[in-house]
C-alpha positions as CSV (number, residue, x, y, z in Angstrom):
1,X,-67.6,-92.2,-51.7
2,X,-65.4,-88.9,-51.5
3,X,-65.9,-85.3,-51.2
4,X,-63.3,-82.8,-52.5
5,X,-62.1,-80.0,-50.5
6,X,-63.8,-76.1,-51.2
7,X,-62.0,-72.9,-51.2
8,X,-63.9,-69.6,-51.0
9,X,-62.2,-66.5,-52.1
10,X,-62.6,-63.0,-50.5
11,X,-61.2,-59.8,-51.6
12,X,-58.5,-60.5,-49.0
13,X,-57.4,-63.6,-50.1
14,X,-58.4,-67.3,-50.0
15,X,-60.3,-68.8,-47.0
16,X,-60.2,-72.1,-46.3
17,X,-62.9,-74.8,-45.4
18,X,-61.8,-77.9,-43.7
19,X,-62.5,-81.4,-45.8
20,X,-65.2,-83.2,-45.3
21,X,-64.4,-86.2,-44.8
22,X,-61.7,-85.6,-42.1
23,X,-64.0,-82.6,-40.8
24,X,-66.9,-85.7,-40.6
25,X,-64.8,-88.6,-38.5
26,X,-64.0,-85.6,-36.6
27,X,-67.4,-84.3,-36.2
28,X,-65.8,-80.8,-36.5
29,X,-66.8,-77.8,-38.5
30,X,-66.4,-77.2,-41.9
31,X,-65.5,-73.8,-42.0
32,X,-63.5,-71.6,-40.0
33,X,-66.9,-68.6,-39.1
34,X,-64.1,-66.6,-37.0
35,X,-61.6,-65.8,-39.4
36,X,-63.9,-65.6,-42.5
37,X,-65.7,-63.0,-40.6
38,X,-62.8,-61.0,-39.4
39,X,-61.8,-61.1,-43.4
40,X,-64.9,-59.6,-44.7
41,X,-65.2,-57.3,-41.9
42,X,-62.1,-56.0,-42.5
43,X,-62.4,-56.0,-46.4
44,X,-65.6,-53.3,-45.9
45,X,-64.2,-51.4,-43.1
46,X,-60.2,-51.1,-43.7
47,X,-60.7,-48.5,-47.1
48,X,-63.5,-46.7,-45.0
49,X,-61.3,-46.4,-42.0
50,X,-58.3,-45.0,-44.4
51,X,-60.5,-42.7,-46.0
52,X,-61.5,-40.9,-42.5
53,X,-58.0,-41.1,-41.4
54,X,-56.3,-39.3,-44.2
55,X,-59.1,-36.6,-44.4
56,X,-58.7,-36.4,-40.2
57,X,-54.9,-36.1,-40.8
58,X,-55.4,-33.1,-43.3
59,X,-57.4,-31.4,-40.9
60,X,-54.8,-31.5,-38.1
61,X,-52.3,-30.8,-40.3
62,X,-54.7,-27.8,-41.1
63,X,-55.0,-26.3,-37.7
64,X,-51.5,-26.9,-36.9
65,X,-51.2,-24.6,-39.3
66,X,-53.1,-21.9,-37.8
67,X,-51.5,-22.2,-34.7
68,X,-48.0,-21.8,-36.5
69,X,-49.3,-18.6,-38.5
70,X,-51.4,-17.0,-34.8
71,X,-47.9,-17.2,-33.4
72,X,-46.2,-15.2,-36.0
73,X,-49.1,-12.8,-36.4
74,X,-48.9,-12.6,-32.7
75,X,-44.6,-12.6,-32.6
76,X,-44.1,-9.5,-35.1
77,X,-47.6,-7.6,-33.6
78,X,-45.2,-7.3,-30.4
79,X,-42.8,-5.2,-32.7
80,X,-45.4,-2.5,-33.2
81,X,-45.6,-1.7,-30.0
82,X,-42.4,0.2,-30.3
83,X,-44.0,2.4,-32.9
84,X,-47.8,2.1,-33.6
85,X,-48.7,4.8,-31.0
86,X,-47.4,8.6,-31.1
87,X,-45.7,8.3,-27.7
88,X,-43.3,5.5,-28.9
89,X,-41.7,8.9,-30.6
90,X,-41.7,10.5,-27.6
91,X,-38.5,9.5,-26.6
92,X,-35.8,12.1,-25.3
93,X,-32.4,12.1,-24.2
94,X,-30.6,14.4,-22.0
95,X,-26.4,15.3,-22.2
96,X,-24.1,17.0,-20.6
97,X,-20.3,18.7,-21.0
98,X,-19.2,18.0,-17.5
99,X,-20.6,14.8,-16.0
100,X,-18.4,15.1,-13.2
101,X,-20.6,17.7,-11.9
102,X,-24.1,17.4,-12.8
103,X,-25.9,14.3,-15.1
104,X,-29.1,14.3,-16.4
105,X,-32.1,12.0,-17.8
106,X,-35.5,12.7,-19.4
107,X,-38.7,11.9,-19.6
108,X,-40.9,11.8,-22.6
109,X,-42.3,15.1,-22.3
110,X,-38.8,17.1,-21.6
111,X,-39.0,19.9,-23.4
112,X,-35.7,19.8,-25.8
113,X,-32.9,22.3,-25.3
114,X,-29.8,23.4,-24.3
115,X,-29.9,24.8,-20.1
116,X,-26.8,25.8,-18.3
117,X,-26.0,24.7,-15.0
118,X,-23.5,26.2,-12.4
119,X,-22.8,23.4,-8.9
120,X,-21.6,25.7,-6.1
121,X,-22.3,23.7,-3.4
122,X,-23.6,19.8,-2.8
123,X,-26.1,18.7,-0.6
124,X,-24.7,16.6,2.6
125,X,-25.9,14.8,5.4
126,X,-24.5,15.7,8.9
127,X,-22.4,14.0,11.1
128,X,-21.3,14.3,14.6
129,X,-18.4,12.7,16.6
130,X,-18.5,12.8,20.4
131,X,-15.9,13.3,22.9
132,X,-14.0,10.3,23.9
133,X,-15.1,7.9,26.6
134,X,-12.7,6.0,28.9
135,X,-12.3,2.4,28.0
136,X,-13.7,0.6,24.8
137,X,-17.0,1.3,24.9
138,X,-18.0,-1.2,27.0
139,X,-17.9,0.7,30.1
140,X,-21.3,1.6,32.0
141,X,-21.7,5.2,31.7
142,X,-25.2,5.6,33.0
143,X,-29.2,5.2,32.9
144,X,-31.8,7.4,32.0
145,X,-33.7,8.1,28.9
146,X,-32.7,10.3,25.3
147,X,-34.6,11.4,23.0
148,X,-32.8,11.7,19.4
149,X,-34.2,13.5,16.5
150,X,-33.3,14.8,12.9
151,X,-35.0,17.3,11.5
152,X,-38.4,17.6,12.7
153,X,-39.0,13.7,13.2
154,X,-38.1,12.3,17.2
155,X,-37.7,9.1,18.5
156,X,-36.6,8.3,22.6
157,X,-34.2,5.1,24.3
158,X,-34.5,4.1,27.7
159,X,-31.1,3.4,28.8
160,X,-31.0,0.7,31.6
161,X,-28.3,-1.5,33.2
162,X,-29.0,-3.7,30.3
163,X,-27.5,-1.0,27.6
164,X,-25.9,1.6,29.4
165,X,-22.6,1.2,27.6
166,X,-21.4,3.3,24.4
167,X,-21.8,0.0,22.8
168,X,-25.4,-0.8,24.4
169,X,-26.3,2.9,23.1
170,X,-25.2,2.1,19.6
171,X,-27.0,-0.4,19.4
172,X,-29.9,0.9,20.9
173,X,-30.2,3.7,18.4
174,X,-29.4,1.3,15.0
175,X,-32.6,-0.4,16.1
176,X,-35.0,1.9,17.5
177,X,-38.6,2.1,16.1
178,X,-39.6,5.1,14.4
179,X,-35.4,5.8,13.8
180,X,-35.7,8.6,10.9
181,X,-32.1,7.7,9.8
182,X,-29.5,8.3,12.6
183,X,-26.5,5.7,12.6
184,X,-24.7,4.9,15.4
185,X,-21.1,3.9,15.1
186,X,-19.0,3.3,18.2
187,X,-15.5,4.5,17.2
188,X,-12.4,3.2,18.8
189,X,-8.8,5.6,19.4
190,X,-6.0,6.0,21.4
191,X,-7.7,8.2,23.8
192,X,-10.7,6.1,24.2
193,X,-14.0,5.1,22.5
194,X,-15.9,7.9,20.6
195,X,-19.8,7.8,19.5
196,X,-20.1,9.0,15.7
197,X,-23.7,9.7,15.0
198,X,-24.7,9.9,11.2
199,X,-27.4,11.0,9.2
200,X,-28.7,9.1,6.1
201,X,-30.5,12.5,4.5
202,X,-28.9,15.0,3.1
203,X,-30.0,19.2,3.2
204,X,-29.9,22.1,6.2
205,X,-32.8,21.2,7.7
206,X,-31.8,17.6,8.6
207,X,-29.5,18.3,11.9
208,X,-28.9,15.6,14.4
209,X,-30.0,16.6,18.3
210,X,-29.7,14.4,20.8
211,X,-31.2,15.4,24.8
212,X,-31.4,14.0,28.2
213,X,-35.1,13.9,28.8
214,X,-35.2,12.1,32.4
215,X,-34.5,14.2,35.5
216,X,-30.9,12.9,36.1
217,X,-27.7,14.2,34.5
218,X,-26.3,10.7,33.7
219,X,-26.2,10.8,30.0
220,X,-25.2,14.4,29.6
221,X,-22.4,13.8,28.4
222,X,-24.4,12.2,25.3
223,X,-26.3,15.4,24.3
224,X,-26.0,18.1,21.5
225,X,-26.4,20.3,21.1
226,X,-25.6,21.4,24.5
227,X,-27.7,22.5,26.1
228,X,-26.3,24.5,28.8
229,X,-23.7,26.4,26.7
230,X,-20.5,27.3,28.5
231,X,-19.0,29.7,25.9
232,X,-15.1,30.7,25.5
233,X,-14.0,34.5,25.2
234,X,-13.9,33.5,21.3
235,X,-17.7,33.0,21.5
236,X,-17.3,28.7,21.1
237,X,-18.2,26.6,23.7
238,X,-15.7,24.7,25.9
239,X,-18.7,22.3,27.2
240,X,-19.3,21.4,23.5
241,X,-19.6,17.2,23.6
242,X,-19.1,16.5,19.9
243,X,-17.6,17.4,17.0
244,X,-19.3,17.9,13.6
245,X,-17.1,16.2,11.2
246,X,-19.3,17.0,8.5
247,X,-22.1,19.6,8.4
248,X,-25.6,19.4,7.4
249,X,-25.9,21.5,3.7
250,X,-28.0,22.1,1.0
251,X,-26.6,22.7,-3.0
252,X,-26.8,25.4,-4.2
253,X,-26.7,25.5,-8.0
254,X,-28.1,28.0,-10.9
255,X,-29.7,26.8,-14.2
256,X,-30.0,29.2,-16.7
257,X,-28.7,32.1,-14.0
258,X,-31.6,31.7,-11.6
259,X,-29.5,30.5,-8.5
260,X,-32.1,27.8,-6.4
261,X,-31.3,25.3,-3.1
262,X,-32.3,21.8,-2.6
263,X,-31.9,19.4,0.3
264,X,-30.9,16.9,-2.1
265,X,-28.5,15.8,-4.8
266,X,-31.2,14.8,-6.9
267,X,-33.1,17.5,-8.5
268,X,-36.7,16.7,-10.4
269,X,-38.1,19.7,-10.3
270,X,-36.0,22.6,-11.5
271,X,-36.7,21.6,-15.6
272,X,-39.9,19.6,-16.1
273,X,-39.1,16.1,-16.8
274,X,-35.5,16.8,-16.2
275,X,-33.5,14.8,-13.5
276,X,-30.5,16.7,-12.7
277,X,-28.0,14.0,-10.5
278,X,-25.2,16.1,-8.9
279,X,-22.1,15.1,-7.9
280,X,-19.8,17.9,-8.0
281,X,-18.7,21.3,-8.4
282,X,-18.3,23.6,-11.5
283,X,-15.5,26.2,-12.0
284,X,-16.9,29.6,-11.8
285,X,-17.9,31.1,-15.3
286,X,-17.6,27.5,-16.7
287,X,-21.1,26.2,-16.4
288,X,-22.2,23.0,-17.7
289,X,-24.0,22.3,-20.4
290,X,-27.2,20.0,-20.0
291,X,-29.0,19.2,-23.4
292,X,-32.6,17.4,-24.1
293,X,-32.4,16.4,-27.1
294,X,-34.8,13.7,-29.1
295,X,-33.3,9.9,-28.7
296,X,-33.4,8.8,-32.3
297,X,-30.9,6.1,-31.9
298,X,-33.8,4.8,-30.1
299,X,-36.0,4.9,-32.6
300,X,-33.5,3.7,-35.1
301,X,-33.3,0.3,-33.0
302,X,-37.1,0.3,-32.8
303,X,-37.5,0.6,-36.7
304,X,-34.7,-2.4,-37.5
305,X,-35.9,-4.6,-35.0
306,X,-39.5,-3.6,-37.1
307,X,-37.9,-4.7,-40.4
308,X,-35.9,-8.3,-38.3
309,X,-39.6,-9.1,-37.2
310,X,-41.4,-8.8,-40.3
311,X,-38.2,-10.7,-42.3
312,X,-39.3,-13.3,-39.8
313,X,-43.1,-12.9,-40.6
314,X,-42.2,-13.4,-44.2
315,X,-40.0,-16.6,-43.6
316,X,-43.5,-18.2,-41.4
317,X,-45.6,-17.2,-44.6
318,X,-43.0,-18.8,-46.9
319,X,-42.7,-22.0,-44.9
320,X,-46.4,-22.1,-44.7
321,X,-47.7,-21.7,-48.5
322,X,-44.7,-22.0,-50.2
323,X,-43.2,-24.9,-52.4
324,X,-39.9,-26.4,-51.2
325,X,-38.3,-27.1,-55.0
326,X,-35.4,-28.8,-53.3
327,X,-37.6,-31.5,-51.3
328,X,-40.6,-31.2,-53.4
329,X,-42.4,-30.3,-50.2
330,X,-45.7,-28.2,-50.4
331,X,-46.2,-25.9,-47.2
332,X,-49.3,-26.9,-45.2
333,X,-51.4,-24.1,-46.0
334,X,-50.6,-23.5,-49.7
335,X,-53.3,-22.6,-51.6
336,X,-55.1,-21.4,-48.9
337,X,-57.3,-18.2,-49.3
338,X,-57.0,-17.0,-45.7
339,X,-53.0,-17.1,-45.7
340,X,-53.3,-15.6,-48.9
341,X,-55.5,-12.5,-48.1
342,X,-53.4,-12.2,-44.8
343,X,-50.2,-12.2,-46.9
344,X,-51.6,-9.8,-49.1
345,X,-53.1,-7.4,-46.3
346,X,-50.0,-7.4,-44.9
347,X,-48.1,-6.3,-48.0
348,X,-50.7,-3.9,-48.8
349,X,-50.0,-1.9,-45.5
350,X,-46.5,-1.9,-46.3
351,X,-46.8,-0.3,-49.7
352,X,-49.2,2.3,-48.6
353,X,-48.4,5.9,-49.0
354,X,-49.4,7.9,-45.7
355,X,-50.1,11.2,-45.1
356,X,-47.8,12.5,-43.0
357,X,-47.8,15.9,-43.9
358,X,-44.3,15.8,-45.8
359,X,-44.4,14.9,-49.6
360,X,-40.7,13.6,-49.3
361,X,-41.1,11.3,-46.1
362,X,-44.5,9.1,-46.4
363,X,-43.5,6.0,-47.8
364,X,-41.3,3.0,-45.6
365,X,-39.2,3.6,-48.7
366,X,-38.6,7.1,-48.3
367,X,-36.8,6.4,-45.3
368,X,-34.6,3.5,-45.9
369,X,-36.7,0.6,-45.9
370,X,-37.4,-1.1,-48.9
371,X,-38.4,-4.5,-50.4
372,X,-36.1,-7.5,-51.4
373,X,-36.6,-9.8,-54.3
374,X,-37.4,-12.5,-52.0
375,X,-40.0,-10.7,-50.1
376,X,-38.2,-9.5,-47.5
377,X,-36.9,-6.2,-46.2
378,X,-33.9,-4.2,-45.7
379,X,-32.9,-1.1,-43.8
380,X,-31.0,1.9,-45.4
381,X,-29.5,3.0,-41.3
382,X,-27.9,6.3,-42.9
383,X,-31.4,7.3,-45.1
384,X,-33.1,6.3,-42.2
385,X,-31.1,8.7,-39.6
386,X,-31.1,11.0,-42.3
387,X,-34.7,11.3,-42.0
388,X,-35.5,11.2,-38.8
389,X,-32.9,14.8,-38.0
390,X,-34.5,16.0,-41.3
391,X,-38.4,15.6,-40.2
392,X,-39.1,13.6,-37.2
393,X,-42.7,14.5,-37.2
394,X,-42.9,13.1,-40.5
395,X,-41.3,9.5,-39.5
396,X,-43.5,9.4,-36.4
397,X,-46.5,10.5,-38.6
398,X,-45.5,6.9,-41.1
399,X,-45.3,4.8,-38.4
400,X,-47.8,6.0,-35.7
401,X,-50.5,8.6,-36.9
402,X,-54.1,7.3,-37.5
403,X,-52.9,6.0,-40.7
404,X,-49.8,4.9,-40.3
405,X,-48.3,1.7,-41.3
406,X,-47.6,0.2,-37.7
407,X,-51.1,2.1,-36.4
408,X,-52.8,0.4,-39.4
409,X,-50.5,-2.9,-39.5
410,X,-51.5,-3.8,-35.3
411,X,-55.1,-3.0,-35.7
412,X,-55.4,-5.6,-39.1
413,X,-53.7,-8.5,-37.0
414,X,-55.5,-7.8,-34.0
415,X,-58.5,-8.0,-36.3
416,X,-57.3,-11.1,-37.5
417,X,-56.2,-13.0,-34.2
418,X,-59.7,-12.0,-32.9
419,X,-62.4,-14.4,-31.2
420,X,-64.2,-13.2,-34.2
421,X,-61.7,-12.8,-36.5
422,X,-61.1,-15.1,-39.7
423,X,-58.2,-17.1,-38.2
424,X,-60.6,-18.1,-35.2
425,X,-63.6,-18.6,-38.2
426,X,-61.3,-20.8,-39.8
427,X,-60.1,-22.8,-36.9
428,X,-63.6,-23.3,-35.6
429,X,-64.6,-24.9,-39.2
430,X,-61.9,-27.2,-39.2
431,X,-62.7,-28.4,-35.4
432,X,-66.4,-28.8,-36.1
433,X,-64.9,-31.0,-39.5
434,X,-62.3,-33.0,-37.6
435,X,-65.3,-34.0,-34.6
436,X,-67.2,-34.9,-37.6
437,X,-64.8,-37.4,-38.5
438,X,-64.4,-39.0,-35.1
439,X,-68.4,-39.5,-35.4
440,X,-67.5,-41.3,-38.3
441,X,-65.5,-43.6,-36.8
442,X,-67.7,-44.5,-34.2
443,X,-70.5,-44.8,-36.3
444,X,-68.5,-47.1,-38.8
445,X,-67.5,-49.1,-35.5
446,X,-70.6,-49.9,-35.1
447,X,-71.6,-51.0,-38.0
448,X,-68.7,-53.4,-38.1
449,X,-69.9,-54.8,-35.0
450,X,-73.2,-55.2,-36.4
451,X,-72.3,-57.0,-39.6
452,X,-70.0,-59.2,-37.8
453,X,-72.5,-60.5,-35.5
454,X,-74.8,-60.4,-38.6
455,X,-72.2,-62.5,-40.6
456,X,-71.3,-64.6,-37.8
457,X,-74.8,-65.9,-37.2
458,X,-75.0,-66.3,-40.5
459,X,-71.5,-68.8,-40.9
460,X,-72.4,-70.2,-38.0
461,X,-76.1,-71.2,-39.7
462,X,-74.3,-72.8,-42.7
463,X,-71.3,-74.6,-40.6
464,X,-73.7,-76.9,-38.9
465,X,-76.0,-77.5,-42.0
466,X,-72.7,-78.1,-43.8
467,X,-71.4,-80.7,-40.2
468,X,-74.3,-82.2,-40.3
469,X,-74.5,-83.0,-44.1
470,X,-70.7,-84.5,-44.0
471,X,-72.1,-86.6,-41.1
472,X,-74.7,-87.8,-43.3
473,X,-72.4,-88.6,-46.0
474,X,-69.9,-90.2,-43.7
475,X,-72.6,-92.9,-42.3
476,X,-74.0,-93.5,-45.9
477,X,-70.6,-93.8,-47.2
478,X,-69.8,-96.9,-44.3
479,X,-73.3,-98.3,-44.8
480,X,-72.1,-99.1,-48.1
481,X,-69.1,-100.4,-47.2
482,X,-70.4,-102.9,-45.4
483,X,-73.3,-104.3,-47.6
484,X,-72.5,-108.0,-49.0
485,X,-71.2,-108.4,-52.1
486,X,-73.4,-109.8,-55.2
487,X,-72.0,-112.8,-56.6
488,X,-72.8,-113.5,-60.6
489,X,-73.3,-116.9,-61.6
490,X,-70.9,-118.3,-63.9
491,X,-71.6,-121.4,-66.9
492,X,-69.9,-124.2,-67.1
């Protein structure tokens, strides 16, 4: 007696059971527990699992998404800062007919206008050259103690063995504390080695003196001026020890015909939030001519790179909610209300008419920037510039007054890219979804684990019953192999 072999099918294919008559001489199981488990584990779980991942993958896809659109919010907000406040307009420029003489720069609150300057004189810095010492200035010429000062400010060397040389002395004074800004060059000639003292600051007041302050007469040679004056019938003095080579000077200039000094070259407070740099002299009765004038090429470059940045904007909105016909590609987030009602915001800002005070300029299209088929915008430079000399109180009022469009267009993103703001709303609900999904997963986990143990006990359970019956029918099958045979009787 025989048994035929069994097949059980699952809805992932066929599982096998072993025969059972080989599985009885064997004494081995019947049916294989581990893999028909692992099949019917994986038959409830595998469409549950896909389900969670597709929906987890549309959720990152999702807040991708906002990332991508925060950035681009956050990229062309950075281009209203150029023009969402009413100082961004207060930009000026300042000109000038003879920049060989006298340059100029401004501040935002220069008042604009035309001021002539006259240069009669530049400021200089002093500088002295002594008489020459034998030798190259290595020569010991004696000790003792000096005090140098320029101006009003002192400082005082102590001349020892160690640096009693024109060279020592040099040095000494380069890198003296409290130096105000004498330099100390040691300057080689034919007739000897010289001492050229220099002053780094400019103006009148800003002389060099130089005095022996210890008892001796060592270094008297070193002084100036000098101080025991020795003076020729022509009034100079034949005891003089240096040689000013150039003297210390203010400039002397006139803006406007009001004549005025200065110790320095650089002039900030002659015409407010004027800085007049100058650098030479003007031929009498030809003045120059220094003008303030508003920097709208400034602006200008402001408002394009304005119109570049939102072009941009519009290209992250396109690639975002749009439908690529070519590659039959959806954007990530089309459909979506919140790009939508952003997009639309933004558009709406745009288009607005401001007041501004001028019935001509208070539209982005009255001054050159209008709207392409595609969404985008262009820039009209010559209406634009046309404008701005026309009414510039009008342009600033379109972009920055209370409600203009880049005033109006920076507070509606900041809104937007706030902690409380409908991007961050959004985010957070796809977050809380995406977490909800990984719960999932676990939670389906474990109920895989349980059902296989659950199934596992339960093959286990019917493998043995099923062993033990093939044992039974292997043993009842020999026992009747080996009963004797009945013979029948047979007539003669």
């Amino acid at each position: 007696m025989t048994t035929s072999s069994t097949n059980t099918a699952t809805s992932t294919g066929p599982v096998s059971i072993a025969s059972s008559s080989s599985a009885g001489a064997a004494g081995g199981s019947v049916i294989n527990v581990s893999s028909l488990v692992s099949q019917l584990v994986a038959a409830t779980q595998d469409p549950q699992q896909a389900l969670i991942n597709n929906q987890t993958q549309a959720e990152t896809t999702q807040i991708s998404a906002l990332g991508t659109l925060k950035s681009a919010l956050s990229t062309f907000q950075s281009s209203l800062s150029t023009l969402d406040t009413p100082s961004a307009f207060d930009s000026q420029t300042a000109s000038t007919t003879n920049s060989t003489a006298v340059t100029a720069t401004a501040t935002s609150d220069a008042p604009v206008g035309t001021y002539s300057v006259s240069v009669t004189a530049l400021a200089q810095a002093q500088q002295i050259l002594s008489n020459a010492f034998t030798g190259d200035g290595s020569a010991a010429i004696g000790t003792g103690s000096l005090q140098l000062s320029l101006g009003s400010t002192s400082f005082t060397l102590n001349i020892n063995s160690s640096n009693d040389s024109l060279n020592g002395i040099a040095a000494a004074i380069n890198s003296a504390n409290g130096n105000p800004g004498i330099t100390a060059t040691v300057v080689q000639g034919t007739d000897g080695a010289h001492l050229l003292l220099s002053s780094t600051q400019t103006g009148a007041a800003n002389t060099i003196t130089v005095s022996e302050t210890d008892s001796g007469g060592a270094l008297s040679a070193l002084t100036y001026p000098d101080p025991n004056p020795n003076p020729n019938p022509d009034g100079s003095d034949s005891d003089l020890h240096y040689t000013v080579e150039t003297a210390a000077q203010d400039a002397s200039y006139s803006i406007a015909g009001v004549a005025a000094t200065s110790s320095s070259n650089t002039i900030t407070s002659a015409i407010s939030g004027v800085t007049l740099t100058l650098s030479g002299l003007t031929t009498a009765n030809t003045p120059a001519a220094v003008t303030v004038s508003t920097d709208a090429s400034t602006i200008e470059t402001n408002v394009s790179a304005f119109v570049t940045a939102y072009n941009t904007l519009v290209g992250s909105f396109q690639s975002l909610g749009g439908y690529d016909s070519a590659t039959s590609t959806a954007g990530p987030m089309m459909g979506n209300a919140l790009l939508s009602s952003i997009e639309n915001q933004v558009q709406n800002t745009l288009y607005s008419v401001v007041d501004t005070g001028s019935a001509t300029y208070n539209t982005l299209a009255s001054v050159g920037i209008t709207t392409n088929s595609d969404g985008t915008l262009s820039l009209n430079s010559t209406t634009l510039s046309n404008a701005l000399s026309t009414n510039f109180s009008a342009v600033s009022q379109l972009f920055s007054g209370s409600g203009g469009v880049a005033t109006n267009l920076n507070s509606l993103i900041t809104e937007n890219l706030s902690s409380t703001g409908a991007i961050a709303a959004n985010s957070q609900s796809l977050t809380t979804e995406e977490n909800a999904l990984t719960a999932q997963t676990t939670q389906l986990n474990a109920q895989m684990a349980a059902l296989s143990a659950s199934l596992t006990q339960q093959y286990s359970a019917l493998n043995a019953l099923l062993s033990s019956l093939q044992t039974t029918s292997s043993y009842l099958t020999q026992a009747f192999a080996s009963l004797p045979q009945v013979q029948g009787t047979s007539n003669a």
